[in-house]
N, C-alpha and C positions, 0 to 999 in steps of 0.2 A: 201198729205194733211191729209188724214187718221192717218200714223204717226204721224204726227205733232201735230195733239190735243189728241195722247193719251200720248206723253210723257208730255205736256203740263198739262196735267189735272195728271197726276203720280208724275208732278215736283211739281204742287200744292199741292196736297195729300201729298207729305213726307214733303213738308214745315209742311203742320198742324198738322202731327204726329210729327214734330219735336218740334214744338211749344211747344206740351203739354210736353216737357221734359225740358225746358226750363221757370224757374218762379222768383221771387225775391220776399221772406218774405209771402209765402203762409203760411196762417194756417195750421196747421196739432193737430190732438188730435190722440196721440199713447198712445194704452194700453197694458200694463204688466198683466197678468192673473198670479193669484198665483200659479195657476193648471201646468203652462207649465214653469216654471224657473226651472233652471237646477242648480242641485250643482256643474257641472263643469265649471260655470262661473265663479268659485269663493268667489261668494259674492251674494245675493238676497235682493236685492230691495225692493219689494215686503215685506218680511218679515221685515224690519231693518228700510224703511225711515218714514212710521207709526210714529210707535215708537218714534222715533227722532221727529217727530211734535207734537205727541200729548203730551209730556212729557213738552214741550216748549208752547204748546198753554195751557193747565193749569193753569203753570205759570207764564200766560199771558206774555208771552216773543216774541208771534208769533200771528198773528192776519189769523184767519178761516172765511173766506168770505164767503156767499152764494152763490157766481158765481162768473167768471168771471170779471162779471160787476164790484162785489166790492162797492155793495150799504148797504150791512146790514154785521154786524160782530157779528160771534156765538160765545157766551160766552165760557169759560171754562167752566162752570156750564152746560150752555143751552147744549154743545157738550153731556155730561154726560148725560144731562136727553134723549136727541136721542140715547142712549147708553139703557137706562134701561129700555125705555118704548118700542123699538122694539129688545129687546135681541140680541144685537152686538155691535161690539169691532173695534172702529176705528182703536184701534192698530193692529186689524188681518181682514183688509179686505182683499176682494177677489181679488179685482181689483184698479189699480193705475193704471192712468194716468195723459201723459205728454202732458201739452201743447207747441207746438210747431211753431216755425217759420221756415220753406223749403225756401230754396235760390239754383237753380241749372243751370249750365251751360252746355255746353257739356265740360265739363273736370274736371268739382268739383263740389261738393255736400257741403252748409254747415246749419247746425239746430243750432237751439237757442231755450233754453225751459225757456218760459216764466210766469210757473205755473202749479201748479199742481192739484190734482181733483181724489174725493173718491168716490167709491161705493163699497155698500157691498148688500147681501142677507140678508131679512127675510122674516119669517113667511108673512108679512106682503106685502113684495113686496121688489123692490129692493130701495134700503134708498142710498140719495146720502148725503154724509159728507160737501159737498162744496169745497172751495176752496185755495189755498195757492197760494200766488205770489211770485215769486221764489226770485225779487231780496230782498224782506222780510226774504225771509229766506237762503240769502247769508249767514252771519254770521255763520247759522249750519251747511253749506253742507260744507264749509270752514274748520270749527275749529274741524269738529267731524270726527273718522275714522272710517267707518263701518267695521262691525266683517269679516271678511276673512277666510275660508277653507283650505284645505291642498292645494290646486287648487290657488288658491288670492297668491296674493302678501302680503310682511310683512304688509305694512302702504298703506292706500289706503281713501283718503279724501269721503264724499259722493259726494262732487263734481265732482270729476278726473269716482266713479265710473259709474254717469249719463252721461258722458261724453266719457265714453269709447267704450260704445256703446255692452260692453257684457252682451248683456242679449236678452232674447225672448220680440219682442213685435208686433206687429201689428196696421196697418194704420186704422183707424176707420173711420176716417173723412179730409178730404181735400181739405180745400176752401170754396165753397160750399156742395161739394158731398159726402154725407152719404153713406159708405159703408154698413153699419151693414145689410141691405141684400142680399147685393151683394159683396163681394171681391173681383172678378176677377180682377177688376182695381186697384184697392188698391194694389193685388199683384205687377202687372206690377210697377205701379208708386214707392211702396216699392224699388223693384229689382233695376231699373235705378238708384233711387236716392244711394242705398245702399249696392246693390250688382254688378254692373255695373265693369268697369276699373276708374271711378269715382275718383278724389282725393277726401277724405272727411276731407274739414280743419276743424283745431279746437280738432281733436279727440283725445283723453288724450291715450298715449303708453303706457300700464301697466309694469312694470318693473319684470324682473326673480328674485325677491327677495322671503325669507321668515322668519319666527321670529321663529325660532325652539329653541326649550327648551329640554335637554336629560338631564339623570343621567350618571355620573363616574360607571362605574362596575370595580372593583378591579377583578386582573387577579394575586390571588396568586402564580401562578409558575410561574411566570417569578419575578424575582429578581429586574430587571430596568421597572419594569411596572411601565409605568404614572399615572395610575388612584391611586392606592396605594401608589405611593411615595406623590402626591398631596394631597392624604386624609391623609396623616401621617405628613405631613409640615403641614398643618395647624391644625392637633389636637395639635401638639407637640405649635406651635404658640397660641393658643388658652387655652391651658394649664397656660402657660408662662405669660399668660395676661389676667384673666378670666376677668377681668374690661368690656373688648371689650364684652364679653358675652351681659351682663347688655345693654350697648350702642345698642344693636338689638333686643332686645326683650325681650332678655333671666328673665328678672326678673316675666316674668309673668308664670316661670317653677319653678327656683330656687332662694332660699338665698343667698345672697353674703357674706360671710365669710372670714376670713385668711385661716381658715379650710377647704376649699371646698374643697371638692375631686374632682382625677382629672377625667375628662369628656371624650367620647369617641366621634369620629365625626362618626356618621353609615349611612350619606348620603349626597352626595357635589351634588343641579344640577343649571345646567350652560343654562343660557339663552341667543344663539346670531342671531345674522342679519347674513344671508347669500343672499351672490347675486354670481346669474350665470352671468359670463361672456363668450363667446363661449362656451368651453367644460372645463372652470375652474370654481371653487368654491372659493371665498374670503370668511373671517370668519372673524367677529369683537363680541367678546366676551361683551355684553351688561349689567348681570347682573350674581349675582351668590347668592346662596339658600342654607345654610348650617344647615343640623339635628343636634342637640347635641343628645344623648342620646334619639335618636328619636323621638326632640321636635325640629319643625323647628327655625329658627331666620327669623327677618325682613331680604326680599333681601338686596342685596348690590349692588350699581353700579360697576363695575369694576373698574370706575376713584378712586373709594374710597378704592377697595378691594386692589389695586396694592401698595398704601400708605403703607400697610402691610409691603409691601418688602418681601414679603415668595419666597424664590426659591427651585427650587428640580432640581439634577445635573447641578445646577450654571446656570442655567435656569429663566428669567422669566414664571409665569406658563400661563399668556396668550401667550405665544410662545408656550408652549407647547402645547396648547389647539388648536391653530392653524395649529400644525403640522397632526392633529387626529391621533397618531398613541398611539392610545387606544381603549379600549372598552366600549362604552356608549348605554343606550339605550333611544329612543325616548319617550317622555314624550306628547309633545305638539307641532303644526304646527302651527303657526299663533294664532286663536280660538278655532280650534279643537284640542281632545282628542286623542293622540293615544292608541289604544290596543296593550297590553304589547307582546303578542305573533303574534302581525304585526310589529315589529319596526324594523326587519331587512330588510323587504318588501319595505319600507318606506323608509331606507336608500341607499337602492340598487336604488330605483324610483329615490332619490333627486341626483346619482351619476351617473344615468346612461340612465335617461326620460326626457322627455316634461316636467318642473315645471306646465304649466299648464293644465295637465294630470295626474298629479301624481296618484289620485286618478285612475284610470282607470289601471295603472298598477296595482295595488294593489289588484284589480277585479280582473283582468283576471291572475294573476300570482296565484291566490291563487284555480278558478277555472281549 
């Protein structure tokens, strides 16, 4: 009999432990701290979706709630005077949050963020911004790409990036229950919903893409080198037809004359989309950057540059660009800047690492 009501009372008990793993369209308010985002997510939140609202709530394009609730609306102006009278910068809070809808089963996990919510420090105490409803501000997360690291992917919506779920953040509140002095639960219930075996629908795949940008280095001892025969086809092209100069730019360097002399190209750089596929690299040449006389021209799309018809050994030269078998060096990742005495680090990373690591080879290769 003894056994009998203790498994009885243990079969109840994991029912209600199981219950609580079990919800549909629970609250949830998740915070992003600026302090804990990581550049090897790619991309920061934090720093970037500000920005993106208050640049739209100015222009009264976007409507800044007081709560939630959504009974009073802060001006563009009104936002700005909370700006000046407790010295801080909507665009650079500390903390963003997501509000949320939790739906979980035992087998999937899915959220829904249904708005969003600012606070920042001061002097003063802590100043909350109010609030943004997200499907108000569907249109920005839609049409804008947030900036991307050597770590991101080329093109990356701020939607797809809320959605993807790379970033640090923390359960505050759920449901009823106030974490903010306790977390022990909030871990737990984080974990199951998000770190579990859990399928979580809905969550945007980031893709091994990047927008990398390098220069042609000309490798004068070799005779068939690419990079040189490419910068020599198109000064000789560019010679031939200084007209095209004028059509990119060129008029804001030089006169156009019959007499012009002829011009030298002293730097071609090439801007493409690369995406990993297993352990391949595809290349689609997107744009191209040509110095005259060490005055740059407006890019050029490639659809436009190819109209050219320039070849170098009966070559198209986006085949040739595709084939890399030249010397270039990195310029640009996505957003970021590369340093000129890392770019073969960089290249060896994107040839031979985790795209979304790259950065961390780069570290540890150099320490």
């Amino acid at each position: 009999m003894f056994k009998i009501i203790t498994y009885c009372l243990f079969f109840f008990l994991s029912i209600g432990i199981e219950a609580k793993k079990l919800y549909t369209e629970i609250p949830a308010l998740v915070h992003l701290p600026r302090s804990e985002q990581q550049d090897t997510n790619g991309f920061n939140l934090v720093d970037h979706l500000p920005k993106l609202f208050y640049q739209a709530i100015i222009e009264n394009k976007l409507k800044l709630w007081d709560s939630p609730k959504k009974q009073i609306v802060i001006s563009g102006s009104a936002l700005q005077k909370i700006e000046s009278d407790n010295n801080v910068s909507f665009s650079k809070v500390e903390n963003l949050f997501f509000n949320e809808l939790w739906t979980s089963s035992r087998r999937k996990t899915q959220f829904a963020v249904i708005g969003f919510s600012f606070l920042s420090e001061s002097k003063k105490g802590k100043i909350s911004f109010g609030y943004i409803d997200f499907n108000e501000a569907l249109f920005l997360l839609i049409n804008n790409t947030i900036p991307t690291n050597v770590n991101g992917p080329a093109y990356l919506t701020y939607l797809d990036a809320i959605y993807s779920r790379k970033y640090f953040f923390n359960l505050v509140q759920f449901g009823s229950n106030d974490f903010s002095s306790n977390n022990q639960n909030s871990i737990k219930i984080k974990k199951d919903a998000f770190n579990s075996k859990k399928k979580i629908t809905g969550l945007t795949v980031i893709r091994n893409t990047k927008m990398v940008t390098y220069n042609l280095e000309k490798n004068p001892g070799d005779i068939n080198d690419p990079s040189s025969g490419i910068n020599n086809a198109i000064e000789y092209f560019l010679n031939a037809n200084k007209e095209i100069i004028f059509n990119y730019g060129g008029d804001k360097y030089f006169n156009f004359s019959n007499n012009m002399s002829d011009i030298t190209v002293t730097r071609i750089e090439i801007t493409e989309y690369w995406e990993k596929k297993k352990n391949n690299i595809e290349y689609k040449p997107m744009l191209i950057k040509i110095y005259v006389n060490n005055k740059p021209l407006n890019s050029i799309s490639f659809d436009e540059f190819l109209k050219w018809q320039i070849l170098f050994n009966f070559k198209n030269i986006e085949d040739i660009l595709k084939e890399k078998q030249f010397q270039f060096t990195l310029y640009k990742i996505n957003n970021e800047m590369i340093p000129f005495d890392e770019s073969n680090l960089f290249i060896k990373a994107l040839n031979e690492y985790k795209w979304s690591q790259v950065r961390n080879f780069v570290k540890y290769s150099k320490d």
